[in-house]
N, C-alpha and C positions, 0 to 999 in steps of 0.2 A: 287316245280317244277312249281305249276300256278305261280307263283311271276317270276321264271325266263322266262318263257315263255310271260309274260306281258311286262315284263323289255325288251326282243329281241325285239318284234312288237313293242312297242313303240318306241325304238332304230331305229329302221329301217324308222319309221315316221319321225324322227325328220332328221333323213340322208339323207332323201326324198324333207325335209323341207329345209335346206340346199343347196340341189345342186339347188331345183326349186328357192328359193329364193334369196339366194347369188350369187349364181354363174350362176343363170337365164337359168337353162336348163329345158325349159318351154318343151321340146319333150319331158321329159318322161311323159308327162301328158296324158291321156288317151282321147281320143277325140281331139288331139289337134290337128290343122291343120295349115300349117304355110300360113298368108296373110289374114285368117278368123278374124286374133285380130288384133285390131288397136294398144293397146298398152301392150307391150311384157313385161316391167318393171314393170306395174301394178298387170297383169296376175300372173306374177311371186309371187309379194308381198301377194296377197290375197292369193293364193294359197297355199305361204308357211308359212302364218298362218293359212289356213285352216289344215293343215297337222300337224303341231304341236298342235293344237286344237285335232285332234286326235290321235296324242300320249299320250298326257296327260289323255284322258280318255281312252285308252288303260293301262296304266297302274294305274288307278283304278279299273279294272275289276277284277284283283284276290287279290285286297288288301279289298274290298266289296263284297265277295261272296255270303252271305245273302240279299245283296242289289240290286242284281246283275238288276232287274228291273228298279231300278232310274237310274244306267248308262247304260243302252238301252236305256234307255227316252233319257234323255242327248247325245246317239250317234245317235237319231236316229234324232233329233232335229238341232244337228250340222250339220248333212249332208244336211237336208232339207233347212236350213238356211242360209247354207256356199252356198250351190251349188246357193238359188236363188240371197244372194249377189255377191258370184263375176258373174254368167249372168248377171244382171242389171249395175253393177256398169264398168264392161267391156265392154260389146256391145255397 
């Protein structure tokens, strides 16, 4: 059941990854305000590899249940990481 429940959030990551990436639907981004980004293609790109960055450690979380502390490290480093590179590399 944890394996399937990893498998859907991660799922759902990567479909996230997708529309913001590909198909460059930067408004479902949280915070996002249209005119604030100079460049929307960019925005798009980083984000939609920040978002398959966590699916991937989404579904490590119930394939490592004893480990379960190193991928917290690992999400909580990606978040920290992702968010200050795409601020810098965007504004």
């Amino acid at each position: 059941m944890q394996l399937f429940v990893g498998l859907i959030v991660a799922g759902l990551h990567f479909l996230a990854a997708y529309f913001v990436w590909k198909k460059g639907k930067v408004q479902i981004l949280a915070g996002y305000v249209e005119g604030q980004v100079k460049d929307k293609k960019r925005l798009s790109k980083y984000a939609g590899i920040y978002l398959i960055g966590l699916g991937i450690i989404f579904i490590f979380v119930p394939l490592l249940p004893d480990h379960l502390y190193i991928v917290m490290l690992f999400y909580v480093l990606w978040i920290v990481v992702g968010a200050v590179i795409i601020n810098v590399k965007i504004k």
